[in-house]
MIFIBA-959468 format. One record per residue: residue in three letters; x, y, z of N, C-alpha, C, O, CB in turn. Coordinates in steps of 0.2 Angstrom, whole numbers, plus 5000, padded with zeros to 4 digits. Glycine has a CB too. Layout:
ALAXYZXYZXYZXYZXYZ ...
This chain:
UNK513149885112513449925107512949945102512649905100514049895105 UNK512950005099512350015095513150065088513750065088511550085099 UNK512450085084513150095078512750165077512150155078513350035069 UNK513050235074512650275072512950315065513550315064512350325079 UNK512750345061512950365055512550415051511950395050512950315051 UNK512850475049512550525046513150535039513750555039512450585052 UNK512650515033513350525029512850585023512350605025513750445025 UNK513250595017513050635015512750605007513150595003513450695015 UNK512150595005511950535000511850594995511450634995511150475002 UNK512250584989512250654983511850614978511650644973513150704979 UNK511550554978510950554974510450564974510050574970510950514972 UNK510350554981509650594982509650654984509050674986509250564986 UNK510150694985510350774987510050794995509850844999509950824981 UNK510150734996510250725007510650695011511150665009509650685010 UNK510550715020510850675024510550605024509950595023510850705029 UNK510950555025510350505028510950465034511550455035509950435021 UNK510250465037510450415045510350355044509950325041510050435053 UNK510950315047511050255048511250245055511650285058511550225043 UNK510750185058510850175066510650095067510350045063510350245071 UNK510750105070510850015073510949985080511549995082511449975068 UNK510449965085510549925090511249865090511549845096509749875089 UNK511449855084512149825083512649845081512849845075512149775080 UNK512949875085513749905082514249855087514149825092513850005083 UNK514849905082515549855084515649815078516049775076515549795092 UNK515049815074515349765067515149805061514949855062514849685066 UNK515249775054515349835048514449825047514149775047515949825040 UNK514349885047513549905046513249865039512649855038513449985046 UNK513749855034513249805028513249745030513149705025513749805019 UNK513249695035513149645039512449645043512049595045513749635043 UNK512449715044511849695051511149695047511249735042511749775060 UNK510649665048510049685046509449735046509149755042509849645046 UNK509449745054509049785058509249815056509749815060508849785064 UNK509449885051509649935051508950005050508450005047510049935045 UNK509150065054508550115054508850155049509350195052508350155060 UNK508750155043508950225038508550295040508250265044508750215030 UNK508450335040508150385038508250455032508750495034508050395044 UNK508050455028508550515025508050595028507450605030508650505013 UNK508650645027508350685032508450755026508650725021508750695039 UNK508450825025508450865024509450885023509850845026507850905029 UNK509650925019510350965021510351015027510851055028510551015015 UNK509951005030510251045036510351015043510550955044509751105037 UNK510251055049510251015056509950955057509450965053509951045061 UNK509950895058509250865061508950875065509150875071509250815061 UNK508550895064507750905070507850865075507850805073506950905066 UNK507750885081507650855088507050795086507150735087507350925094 UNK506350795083505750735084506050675081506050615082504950755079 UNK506550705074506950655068507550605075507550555077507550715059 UNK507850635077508250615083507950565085508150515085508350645088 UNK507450585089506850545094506750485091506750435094506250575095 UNK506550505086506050445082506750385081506850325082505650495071 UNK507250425078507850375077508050325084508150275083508650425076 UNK507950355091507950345098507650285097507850225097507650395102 UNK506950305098506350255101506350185094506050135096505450315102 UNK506550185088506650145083507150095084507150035082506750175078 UNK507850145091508350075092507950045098508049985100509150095094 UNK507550095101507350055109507650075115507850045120507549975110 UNK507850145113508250165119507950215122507750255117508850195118 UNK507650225128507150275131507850305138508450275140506250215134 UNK507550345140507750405146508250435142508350465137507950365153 UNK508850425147509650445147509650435140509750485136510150405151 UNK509650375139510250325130509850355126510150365120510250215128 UNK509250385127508650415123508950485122509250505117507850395127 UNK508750535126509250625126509850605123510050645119509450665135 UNK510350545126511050565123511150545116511650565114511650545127 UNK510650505112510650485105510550545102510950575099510050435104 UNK509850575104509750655102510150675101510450675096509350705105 UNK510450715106511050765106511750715101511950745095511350785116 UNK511950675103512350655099512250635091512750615088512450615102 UNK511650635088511650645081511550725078511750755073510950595080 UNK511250765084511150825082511950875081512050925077510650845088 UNK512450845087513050855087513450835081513850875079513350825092 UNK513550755076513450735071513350775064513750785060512950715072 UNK512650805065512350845059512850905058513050915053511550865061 UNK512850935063513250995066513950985062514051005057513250995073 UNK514350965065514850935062514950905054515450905050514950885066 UNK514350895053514250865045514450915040514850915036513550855043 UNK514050965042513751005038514451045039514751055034512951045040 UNK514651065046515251145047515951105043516451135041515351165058 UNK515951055044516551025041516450995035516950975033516950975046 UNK515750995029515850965025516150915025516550905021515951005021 UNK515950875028515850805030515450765025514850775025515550805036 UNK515850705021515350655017515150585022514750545019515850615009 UNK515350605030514950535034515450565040516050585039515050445031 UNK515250555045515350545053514850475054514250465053515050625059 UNK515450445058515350375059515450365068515950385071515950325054 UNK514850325073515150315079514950245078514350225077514850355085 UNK515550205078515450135077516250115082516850135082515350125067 UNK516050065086515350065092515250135097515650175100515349985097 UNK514450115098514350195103513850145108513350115106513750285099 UNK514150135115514250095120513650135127513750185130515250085122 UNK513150085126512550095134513050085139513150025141511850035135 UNK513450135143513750115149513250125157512650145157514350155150 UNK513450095162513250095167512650125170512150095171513550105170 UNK512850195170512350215171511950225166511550275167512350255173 UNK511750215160511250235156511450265149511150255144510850285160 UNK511850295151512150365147512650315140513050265141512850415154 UNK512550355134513050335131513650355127513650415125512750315127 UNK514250325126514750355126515150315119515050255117515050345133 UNK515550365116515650335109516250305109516650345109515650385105 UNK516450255108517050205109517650215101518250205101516650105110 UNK517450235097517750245091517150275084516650255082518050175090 UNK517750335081517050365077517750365072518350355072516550465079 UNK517150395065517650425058517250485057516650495058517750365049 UNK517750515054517350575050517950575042518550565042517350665055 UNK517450585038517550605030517450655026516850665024517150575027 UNK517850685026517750755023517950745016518350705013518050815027 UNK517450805013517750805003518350835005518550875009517150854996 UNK518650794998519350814997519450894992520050924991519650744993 UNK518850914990518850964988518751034992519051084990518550954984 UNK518351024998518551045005518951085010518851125013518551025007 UNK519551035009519951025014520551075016520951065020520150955014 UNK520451135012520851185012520351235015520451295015521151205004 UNK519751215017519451265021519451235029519351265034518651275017 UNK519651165029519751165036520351135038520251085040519351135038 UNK520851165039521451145038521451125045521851085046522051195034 UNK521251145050521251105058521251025057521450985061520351125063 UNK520951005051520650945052521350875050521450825053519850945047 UNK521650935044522350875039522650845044522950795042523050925035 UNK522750865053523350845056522950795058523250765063523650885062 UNK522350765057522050705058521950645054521850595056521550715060 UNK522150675046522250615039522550585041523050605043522450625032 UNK522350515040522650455039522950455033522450455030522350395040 UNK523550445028523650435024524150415023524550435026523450455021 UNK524450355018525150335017525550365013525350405008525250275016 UNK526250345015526950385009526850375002526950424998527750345010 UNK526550325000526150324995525650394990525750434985525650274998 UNK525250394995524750444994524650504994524250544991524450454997 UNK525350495000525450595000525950604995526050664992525850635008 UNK526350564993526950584987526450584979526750594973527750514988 UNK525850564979525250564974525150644974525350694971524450524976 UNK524850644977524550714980525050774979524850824976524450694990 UNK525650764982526050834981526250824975526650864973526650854986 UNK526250774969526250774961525550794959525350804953526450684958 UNK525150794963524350814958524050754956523650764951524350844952 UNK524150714959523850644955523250634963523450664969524550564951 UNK522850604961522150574968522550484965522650454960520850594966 UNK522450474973522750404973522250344979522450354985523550424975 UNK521950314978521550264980522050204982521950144979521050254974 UNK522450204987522850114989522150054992521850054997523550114998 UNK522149994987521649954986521849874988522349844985521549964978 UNK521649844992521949774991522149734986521649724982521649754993 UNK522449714984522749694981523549694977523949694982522249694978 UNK523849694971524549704969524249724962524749744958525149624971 UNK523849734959523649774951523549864954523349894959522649724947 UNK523749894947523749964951523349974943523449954938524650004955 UNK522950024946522650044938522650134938522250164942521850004937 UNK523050164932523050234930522450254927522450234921523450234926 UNK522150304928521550304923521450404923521850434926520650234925 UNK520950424919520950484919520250514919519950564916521250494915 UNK519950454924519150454928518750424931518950364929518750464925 UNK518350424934518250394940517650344937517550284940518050464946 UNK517350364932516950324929517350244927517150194929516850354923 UNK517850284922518350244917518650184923518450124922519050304914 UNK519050204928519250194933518950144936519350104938519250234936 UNK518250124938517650094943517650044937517749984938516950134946 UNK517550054931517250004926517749954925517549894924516950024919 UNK518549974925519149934926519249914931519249854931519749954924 UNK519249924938519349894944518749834943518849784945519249944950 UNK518049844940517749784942517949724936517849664936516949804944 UNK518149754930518249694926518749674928518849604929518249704918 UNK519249714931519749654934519549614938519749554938520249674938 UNK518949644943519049594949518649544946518749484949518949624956 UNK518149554942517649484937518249434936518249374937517349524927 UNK518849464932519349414930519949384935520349344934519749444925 UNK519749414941520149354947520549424950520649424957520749284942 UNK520949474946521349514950521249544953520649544955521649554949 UNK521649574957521549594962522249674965522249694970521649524967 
């Protein structure tokens, strides 16, 4: 099982690839990870390759890595995508590889340009009854709920809570 990942990194104002010989498990665990960051556009067929031959996959698993990141990129970019995830993407029998489970992330500021895509959000009754009030709503583990009126404001209280035990 290998893991492959194209997300959209806005501090350095690129794509970057994340791929891995080990998938089926959450990618901040594995070590052997191949980052590469790439340009805002397609990825180039040699960048593919190079991603290929870095997991150790040659012939078949080697062309369909290519095409499947290049398919990826594609998708990134046309759906304004912040990450397309194939985790795990499975070497079968013959050679060839096939994708066992993906995600895709699109911005939420977006998503009125691709309305094909809404009948695929996961979201709960929670979220959507946020949402048709105008409020963005984040469900978090835990039983503390925090209101705030920025995303800054927001992150710096979630983590002093969680400093102080809550959750």
């Amino acid at each position: 099982e290998l893991y492959l990942s194209l997300f959209l990194n806005r501090s350095k104002r690129c794509y970057t690839i994340i791929a891995s010989a080990e998938g089926g498990v959450e990618i901040e665990s594995v070590k052997n990870q191949i980052i590469k960051e790439v340009g805002l556009g397609n990825v180039e067929e040699n960048v593919a390759r190079e991603v290929a031959k870095e997991m150790g996959l040659e012939g078949k698993a080697a062309d369909d890595l290519v095409e499947i990141l290049q398919k990826l990129s594609k998708l990134t970019i046309e759906k304004e995508a912040e990450l397309a995830e194939i985790n795990p993407l499975a070497i079968i029998e013959d050679g060839s590889l096939l994708a066992l489970d993906g995600k895709v992330m699109t911005d939420d500021n977006s998503n009125f340009r691709h309305e094909e895509l809404m009948k695929y959000q996961e979201i709960s009754e929670l979220e959507e009854r946020a949402e048709k009030s105008g409020f963005s709503l984040v469900e978090l583990d835990g039983n503390i709920a925090v209101v705030g009126n920025g995303a800054g404001l927001v992150m710096s209280t979630l983590d002093m809570l969680s400093d102080s035990g809550g959750k």
